[in-house]
N, CA, C, O and CB atoms as a CASP TS submission, in Angstrom:
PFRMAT TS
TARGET T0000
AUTHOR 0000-0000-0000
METHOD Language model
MODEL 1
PARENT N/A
ATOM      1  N   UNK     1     -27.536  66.016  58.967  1.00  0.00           N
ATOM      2  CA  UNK     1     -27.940  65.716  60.332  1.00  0.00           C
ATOM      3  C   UNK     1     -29.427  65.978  60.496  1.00  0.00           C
ATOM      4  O   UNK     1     -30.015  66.740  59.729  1.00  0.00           O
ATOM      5  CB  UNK     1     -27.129  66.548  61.340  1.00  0.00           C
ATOM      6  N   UNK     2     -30.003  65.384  61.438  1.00  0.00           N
ATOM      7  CA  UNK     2     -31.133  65.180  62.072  1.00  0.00           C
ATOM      8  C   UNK     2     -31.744  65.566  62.938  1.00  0.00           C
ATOM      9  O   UNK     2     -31.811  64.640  63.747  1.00  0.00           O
ATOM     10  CB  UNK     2     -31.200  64.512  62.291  1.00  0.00           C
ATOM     11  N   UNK     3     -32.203  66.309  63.255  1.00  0.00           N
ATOM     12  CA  UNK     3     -32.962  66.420  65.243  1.00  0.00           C
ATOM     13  C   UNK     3     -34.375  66.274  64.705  1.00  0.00           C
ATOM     14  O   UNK     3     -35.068  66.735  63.798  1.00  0.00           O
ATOM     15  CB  UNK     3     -32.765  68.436  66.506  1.00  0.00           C
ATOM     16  N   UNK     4     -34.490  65.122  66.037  1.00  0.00           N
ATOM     17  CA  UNK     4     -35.939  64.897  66.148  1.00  0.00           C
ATOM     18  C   UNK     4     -36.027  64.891  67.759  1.00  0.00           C
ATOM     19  O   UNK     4     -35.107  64.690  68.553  1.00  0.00           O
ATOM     20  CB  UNK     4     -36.503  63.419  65.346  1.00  0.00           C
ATOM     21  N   UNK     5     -37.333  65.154  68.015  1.00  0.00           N
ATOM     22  CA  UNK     5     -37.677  65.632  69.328  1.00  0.00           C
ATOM     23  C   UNK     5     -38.890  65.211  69.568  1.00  0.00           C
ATOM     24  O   UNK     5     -39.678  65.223  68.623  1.00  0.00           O
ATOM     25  CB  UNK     5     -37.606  67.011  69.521  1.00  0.00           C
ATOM     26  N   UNK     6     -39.304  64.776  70.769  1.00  0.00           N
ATOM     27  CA  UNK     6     -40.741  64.043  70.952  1.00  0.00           C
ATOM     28  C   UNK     6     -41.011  63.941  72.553  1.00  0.00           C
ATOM     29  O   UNK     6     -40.096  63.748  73.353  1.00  0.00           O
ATOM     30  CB  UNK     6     -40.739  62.370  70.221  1.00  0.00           C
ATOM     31  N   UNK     7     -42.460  64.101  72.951  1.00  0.00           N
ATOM     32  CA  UNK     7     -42.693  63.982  74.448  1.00  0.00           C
ATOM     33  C   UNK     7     -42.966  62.981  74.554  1.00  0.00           C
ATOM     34  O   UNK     7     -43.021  62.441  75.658  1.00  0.00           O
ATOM     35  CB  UNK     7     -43.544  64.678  75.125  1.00  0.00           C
ATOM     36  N   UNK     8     -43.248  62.351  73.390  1.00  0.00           N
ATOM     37  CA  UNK     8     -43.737  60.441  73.587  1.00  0.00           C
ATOM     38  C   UNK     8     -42.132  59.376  73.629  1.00  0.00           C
ATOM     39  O   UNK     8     -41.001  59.508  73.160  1.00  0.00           O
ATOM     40  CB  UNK     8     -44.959  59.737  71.586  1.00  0.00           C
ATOM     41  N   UNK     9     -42.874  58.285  74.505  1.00  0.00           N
ATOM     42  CA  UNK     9     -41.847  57.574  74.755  1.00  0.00           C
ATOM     43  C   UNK     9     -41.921  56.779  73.115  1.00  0.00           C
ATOM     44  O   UNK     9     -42.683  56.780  72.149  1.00  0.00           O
ATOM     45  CB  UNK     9     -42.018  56.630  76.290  1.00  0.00           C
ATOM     46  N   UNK    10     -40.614  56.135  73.521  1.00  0.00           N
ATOM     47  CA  UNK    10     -40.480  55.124  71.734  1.00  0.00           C
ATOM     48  C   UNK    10     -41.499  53.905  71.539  1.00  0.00           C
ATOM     49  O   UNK    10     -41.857  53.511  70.430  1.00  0.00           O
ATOM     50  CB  UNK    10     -38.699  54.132  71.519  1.00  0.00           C
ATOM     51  N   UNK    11     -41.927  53.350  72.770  1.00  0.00           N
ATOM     52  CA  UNK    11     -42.686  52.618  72.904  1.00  0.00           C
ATOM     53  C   UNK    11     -44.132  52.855  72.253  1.00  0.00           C
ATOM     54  O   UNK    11     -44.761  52.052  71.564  1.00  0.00           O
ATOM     55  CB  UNK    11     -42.594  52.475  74.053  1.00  0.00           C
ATOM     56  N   UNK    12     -44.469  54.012  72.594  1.00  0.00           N
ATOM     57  CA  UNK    12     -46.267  54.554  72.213  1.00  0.00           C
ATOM     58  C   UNK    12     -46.166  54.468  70.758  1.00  0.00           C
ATOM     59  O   UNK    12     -47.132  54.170  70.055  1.00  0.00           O
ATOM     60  CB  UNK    12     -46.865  56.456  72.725  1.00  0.00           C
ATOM     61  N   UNK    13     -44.940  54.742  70.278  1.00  0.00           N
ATOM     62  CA  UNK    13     -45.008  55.716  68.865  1.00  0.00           C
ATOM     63  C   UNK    13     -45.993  55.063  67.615  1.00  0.00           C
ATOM     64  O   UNK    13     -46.532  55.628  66.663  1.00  0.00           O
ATOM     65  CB  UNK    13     -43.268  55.861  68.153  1.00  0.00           C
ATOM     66  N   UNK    14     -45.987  53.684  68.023  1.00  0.00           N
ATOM     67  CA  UNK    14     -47.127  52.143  67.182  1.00  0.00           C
ATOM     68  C   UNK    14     -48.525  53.313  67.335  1.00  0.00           C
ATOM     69  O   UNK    14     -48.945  53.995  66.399  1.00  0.00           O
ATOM     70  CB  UNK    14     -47.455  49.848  68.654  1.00  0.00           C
ATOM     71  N   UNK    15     -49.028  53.319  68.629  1.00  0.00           N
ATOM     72  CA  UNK    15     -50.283  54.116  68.582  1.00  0.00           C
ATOM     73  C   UNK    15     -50.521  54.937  68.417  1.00  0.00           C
ATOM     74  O   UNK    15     -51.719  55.121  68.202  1.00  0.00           O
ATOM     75  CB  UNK    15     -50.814  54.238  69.136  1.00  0.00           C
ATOM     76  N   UNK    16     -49.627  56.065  68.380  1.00  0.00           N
ATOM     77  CA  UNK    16     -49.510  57.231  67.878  1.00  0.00           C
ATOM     78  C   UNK    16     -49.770  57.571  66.496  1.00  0.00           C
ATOM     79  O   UNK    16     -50.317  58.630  66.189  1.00  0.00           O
ATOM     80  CB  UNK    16     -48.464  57.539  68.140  1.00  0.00           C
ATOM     81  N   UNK    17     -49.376  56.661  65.610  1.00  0.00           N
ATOM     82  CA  UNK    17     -48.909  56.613  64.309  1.00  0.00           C
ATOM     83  C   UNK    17     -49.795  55.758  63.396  1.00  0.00           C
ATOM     84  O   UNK    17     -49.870  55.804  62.168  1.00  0.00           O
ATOM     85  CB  UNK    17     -47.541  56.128  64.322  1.00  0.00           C
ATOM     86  N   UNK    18     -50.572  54.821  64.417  1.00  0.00           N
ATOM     87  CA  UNK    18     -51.705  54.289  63.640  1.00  0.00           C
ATOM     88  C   UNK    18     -51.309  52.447  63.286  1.00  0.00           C
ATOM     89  O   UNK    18     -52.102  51.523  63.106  1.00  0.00           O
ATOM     90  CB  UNK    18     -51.838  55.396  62.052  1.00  0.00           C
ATOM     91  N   UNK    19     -49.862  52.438  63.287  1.00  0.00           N
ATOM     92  CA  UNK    19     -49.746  51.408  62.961  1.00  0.00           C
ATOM     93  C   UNK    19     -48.179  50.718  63.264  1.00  0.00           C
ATOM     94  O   UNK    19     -47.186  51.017  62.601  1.00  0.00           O
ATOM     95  CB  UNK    19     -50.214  51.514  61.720  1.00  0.00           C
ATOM     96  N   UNK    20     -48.183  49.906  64.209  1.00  0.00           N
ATOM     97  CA  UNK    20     -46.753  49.451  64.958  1.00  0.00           C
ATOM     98  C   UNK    20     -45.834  49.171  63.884  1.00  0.00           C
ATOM     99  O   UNK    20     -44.737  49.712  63.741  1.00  0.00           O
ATOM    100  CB  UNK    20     -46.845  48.046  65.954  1.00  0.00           C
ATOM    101  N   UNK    21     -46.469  48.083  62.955  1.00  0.00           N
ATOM    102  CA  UNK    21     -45.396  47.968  62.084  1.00  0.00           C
ATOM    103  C   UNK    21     -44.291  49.223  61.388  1.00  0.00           C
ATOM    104  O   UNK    21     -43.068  49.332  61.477  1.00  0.00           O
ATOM    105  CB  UNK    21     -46.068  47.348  61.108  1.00  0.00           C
ATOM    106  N   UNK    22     -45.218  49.988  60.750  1.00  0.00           N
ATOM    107  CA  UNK    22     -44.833  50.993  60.248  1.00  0.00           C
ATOM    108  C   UNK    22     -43.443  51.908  61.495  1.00  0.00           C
ATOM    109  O   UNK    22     -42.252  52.149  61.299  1.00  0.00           O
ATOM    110  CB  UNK    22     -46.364  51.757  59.897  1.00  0.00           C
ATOM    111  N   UNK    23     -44.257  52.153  62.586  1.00  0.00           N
ATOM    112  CA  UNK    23     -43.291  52.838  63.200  1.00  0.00           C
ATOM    113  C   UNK    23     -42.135  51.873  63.916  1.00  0.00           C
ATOM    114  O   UNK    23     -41.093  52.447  64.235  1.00  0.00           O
ATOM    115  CB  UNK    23     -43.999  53.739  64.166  1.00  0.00           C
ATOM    116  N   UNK    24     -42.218  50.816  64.119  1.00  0.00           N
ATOM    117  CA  UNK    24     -41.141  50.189  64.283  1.00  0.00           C
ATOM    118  C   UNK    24     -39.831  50.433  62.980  1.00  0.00           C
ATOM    119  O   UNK    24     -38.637  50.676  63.151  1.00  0.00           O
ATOM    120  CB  UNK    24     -41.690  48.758  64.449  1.00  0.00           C
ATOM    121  N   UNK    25     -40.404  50.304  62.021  1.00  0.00           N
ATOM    122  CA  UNK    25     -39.527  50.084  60.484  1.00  0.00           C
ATOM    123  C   UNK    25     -39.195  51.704  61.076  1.00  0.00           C
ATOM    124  O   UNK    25     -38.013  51.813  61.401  1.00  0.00           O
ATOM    125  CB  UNK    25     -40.584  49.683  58.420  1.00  0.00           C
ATOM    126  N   UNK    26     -39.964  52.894  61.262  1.00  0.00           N
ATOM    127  CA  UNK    26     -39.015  54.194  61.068  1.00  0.00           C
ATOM    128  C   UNK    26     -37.962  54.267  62.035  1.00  0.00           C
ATOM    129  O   UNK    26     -36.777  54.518  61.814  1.00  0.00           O
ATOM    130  CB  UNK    26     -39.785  55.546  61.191  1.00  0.00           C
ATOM    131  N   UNK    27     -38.658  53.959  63.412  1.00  0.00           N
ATOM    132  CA  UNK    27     -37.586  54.058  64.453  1.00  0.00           C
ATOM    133  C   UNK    27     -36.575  53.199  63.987  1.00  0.00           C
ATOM    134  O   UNK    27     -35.465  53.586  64.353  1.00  0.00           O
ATOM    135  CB  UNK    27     -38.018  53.675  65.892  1.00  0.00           C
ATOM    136  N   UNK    28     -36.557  52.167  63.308  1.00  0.00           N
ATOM    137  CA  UNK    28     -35.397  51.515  63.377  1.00  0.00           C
ATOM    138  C   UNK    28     -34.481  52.337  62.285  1.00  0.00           C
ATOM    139  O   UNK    28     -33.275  52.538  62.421  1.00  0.00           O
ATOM    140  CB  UNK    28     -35.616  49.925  63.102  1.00  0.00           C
ATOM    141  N   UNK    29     -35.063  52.652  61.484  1.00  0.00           N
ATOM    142  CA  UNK    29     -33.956  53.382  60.453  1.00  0.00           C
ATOM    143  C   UNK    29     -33.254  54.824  60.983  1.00  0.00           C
ATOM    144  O   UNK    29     -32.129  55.282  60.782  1.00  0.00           O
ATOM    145  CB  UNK    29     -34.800  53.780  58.949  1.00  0.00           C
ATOM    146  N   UNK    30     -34.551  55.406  61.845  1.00  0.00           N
ATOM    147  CA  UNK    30     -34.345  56.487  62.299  1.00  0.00           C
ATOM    148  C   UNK    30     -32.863  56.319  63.942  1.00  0.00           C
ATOM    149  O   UNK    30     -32.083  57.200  64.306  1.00  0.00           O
ATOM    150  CB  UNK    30     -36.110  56.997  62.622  1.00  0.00           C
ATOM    151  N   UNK    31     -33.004  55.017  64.466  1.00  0.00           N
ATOM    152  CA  UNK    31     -32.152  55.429  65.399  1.00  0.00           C
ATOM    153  C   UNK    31     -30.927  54.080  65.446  1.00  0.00           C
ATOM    154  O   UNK    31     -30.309  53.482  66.326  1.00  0.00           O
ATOM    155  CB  UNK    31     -33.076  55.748  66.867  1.00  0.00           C
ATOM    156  N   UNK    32     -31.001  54.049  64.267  1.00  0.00           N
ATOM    157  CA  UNK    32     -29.545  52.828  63.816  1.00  0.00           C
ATOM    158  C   UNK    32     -28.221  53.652  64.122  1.00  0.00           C
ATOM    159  O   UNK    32     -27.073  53.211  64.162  1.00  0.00           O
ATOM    160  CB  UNK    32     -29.432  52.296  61.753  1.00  0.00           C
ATOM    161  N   UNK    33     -28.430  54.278  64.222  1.00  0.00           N
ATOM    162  CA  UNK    33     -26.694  55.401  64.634  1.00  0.00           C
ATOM    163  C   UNK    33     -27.052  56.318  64.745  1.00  0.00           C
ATOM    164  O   UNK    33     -26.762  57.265  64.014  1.00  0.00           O
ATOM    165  CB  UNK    33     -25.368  55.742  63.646  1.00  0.00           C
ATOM    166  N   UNK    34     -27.869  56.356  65.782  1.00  0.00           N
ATOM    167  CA  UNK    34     -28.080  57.847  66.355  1.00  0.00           C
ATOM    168  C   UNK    34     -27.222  57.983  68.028  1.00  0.00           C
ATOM    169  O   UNK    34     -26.693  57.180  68.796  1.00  0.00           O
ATOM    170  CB  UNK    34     -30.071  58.129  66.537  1.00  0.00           C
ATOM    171  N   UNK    35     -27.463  59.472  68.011  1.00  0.00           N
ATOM    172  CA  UNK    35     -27.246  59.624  69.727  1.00  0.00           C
ATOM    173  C   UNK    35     -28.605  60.041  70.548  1.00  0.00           C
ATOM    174  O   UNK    35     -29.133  61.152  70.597  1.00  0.00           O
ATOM    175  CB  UNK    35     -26.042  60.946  70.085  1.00  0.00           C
ATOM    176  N   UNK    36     -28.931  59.062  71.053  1.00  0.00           N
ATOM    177  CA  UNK    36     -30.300  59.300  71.529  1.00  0.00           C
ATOM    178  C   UNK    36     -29.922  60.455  73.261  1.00  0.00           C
ATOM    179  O   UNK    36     -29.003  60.413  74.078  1.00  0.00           O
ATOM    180  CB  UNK    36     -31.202  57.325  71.836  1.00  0.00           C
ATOM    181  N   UNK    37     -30.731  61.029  73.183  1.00  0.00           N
ATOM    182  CA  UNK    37     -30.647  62.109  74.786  1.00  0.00           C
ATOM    183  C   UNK    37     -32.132  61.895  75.330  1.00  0.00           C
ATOM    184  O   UNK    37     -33.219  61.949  74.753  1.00  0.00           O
ATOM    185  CB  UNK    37     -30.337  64.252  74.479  1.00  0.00           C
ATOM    186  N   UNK    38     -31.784  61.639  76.629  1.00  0.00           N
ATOM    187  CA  UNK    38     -33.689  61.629  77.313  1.00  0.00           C
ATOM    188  C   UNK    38     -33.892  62.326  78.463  1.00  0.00           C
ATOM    189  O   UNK    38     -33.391  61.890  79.500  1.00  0.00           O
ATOM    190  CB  UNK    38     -34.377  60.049  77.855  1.00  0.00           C
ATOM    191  N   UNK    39     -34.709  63.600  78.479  1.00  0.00           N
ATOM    192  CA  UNK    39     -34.203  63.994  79.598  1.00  0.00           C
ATOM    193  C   UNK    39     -35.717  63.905  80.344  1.00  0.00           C
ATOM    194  O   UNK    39     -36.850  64.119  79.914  1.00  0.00           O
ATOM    195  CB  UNK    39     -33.326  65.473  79.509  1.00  0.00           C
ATOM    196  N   UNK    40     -35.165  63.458  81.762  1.00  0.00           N
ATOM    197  CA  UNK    40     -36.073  63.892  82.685  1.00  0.00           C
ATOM    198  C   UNK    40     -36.455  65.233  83.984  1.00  0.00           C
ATOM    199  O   UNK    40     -35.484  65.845  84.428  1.00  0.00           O
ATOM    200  CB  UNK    40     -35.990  62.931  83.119  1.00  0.00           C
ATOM    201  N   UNK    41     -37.243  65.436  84.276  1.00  0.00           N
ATOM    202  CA  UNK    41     -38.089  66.126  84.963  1.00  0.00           C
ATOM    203  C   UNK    41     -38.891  66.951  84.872  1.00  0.00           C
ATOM    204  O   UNK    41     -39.896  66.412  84.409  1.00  0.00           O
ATOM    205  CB  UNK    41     -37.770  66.438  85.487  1.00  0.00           C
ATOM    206  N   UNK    42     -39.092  68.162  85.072  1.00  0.00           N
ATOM    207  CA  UNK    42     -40.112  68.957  85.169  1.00  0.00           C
ATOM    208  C   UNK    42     -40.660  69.711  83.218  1.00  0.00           C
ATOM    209  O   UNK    42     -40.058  69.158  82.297  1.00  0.00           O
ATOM    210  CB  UNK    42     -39.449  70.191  86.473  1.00  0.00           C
ATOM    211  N   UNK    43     -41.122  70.214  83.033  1.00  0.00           N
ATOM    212  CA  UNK    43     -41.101  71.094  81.730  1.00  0.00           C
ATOM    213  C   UNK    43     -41.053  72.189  82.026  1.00  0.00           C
ATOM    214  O   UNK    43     -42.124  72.696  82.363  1.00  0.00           O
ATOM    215  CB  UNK    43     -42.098  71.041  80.842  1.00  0.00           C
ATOM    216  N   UNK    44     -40.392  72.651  82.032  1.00  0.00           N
ATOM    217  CA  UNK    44     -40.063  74.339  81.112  1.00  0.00           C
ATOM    218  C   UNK    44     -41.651  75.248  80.340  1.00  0.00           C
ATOM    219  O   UNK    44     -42.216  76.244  80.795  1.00  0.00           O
ATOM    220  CB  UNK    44     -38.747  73.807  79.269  1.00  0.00           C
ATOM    221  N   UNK    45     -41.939  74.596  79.315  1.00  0.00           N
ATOM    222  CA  UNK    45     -42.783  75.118  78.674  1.00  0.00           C
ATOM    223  C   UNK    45     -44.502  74.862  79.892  1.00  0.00           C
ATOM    224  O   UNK    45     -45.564  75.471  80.022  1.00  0.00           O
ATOM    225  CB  UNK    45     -42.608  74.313  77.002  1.00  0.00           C
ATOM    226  N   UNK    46     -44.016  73.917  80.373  1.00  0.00           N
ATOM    227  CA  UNK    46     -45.388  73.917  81.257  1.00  0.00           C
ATOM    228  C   UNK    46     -45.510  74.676  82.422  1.00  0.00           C
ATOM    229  O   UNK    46     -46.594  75.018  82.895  1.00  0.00           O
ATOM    230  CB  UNK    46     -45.709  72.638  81.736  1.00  0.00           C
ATOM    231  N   UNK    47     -44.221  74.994  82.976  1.00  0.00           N
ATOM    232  CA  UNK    47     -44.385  75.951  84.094  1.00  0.00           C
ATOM    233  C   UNK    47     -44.525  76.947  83.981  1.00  0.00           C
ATOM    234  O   UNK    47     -44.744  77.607  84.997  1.00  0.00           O
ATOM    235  CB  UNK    47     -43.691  76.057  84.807  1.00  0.00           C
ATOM    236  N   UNK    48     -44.465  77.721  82.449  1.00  0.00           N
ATOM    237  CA  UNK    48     -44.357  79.002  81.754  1.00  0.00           C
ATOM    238  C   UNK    48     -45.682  79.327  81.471  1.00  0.00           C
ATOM    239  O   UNK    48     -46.271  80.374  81.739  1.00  0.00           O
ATOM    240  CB  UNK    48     -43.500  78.999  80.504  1.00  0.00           C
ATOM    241  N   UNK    49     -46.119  78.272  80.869  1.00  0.00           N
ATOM    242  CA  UNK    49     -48.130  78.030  80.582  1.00  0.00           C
ATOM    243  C   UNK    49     -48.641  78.124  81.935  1.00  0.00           C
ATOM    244  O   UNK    49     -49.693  78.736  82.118  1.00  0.00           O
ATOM    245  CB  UNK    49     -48.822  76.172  79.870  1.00  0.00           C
ATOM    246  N   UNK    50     -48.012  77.582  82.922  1.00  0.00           N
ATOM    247  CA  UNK    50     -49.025  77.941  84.269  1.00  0.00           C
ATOM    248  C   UNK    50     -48.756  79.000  84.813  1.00  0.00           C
ATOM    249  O   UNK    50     -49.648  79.518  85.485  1.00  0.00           O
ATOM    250  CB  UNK    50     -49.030  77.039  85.421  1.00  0.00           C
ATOM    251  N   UNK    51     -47.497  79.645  84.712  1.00  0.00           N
ATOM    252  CA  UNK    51     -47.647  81.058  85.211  1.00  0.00           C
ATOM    253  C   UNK    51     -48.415  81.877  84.806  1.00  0.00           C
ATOM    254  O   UNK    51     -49.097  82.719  85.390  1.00  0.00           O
ATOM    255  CB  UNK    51     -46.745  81.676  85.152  1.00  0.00           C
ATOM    256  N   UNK    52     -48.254  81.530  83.427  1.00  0.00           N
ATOM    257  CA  UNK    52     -49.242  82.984  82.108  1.00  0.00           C
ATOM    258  C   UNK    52     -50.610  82.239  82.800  1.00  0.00           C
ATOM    259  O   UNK    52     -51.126  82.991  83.627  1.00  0.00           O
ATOM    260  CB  UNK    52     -49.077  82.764  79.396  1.00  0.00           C
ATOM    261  N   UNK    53     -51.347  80.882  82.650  1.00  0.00           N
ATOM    262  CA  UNK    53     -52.651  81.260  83.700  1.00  0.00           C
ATOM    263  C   UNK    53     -52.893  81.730  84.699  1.00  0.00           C
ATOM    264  O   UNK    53     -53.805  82.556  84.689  1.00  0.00           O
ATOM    265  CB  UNK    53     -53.193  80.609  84.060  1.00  0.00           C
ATOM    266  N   UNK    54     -52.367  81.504  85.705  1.00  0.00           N
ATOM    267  CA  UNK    54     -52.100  82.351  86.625  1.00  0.00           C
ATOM    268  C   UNK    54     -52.487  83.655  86.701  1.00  0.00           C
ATOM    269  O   UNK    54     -53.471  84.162  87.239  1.00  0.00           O
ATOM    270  CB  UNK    54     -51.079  82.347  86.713  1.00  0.00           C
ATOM    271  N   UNK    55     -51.564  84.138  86.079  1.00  0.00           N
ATOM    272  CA  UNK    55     -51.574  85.820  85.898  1.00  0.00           C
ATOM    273  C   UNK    55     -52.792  86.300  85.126  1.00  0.00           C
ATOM    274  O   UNK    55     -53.249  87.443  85.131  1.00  0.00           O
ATOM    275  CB  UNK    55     -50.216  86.391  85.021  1.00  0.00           C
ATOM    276  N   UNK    56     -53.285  85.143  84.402  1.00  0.00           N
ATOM    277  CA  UNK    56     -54.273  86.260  83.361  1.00  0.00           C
ATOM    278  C   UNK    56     -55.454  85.654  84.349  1.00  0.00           C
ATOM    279  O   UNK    56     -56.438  86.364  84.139  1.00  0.00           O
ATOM    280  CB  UNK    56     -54.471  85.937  81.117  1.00  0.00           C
ATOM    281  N   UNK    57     -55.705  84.889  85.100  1.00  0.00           N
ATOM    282  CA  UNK    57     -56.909  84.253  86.075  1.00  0.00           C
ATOM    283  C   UNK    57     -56.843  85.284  87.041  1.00  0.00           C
ATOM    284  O   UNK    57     -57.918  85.799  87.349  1.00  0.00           O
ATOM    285  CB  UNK    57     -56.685  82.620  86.806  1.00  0.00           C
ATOM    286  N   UNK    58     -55.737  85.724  87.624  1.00  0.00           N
ATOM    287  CA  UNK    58     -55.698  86.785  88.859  1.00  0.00           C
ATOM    288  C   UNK    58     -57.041  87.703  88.545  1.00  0.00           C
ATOM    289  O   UNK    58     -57.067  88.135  87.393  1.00  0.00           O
ATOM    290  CB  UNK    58     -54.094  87.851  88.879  1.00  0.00           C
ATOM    291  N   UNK    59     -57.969  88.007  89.245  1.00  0.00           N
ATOM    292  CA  UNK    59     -59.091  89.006  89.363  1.00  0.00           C
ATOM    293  C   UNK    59     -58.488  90.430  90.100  1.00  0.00           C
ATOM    294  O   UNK    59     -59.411  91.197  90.372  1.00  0.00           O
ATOM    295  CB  UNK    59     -60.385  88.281  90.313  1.00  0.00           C
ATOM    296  N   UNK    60     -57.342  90.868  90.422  1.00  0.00           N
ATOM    297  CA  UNK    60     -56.898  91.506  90.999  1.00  0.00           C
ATOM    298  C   UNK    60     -56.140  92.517  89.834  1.00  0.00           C
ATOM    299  O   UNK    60     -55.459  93.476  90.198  1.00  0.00           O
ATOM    300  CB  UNK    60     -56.282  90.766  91.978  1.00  0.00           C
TER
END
């Protein structure tokens, strides 16, 4: 088994990667029988990063 995980949509992944062809050929091998999950809303890891600024910006 597999987990792959990404903040980029499937679409970008051509520019990301330098070259569409290429990432078309992976995604396709990569999600021929997969179970794809997409989740939306907020991040987790980003609200965690803005608290810790927060706190370390406080002058108090």
């Amino acid at each position: 088994s597999i987990v792959i995980t990404s903040n980029r949509i499937v679409q970008d992944w051509g520019r990301y990667l330098g070259d569409a062809t290429m990432a078309t050929t992976i995604l396709d091998r990569l999600m021929h029988r997969c179970a794809m999950l997409e989740f939306e809303g907020k991040s987790y890891r980003l609200k965690e990063a803005s608290a810790r600024l927060l706190i370390t910006s406080d002058p108090t």
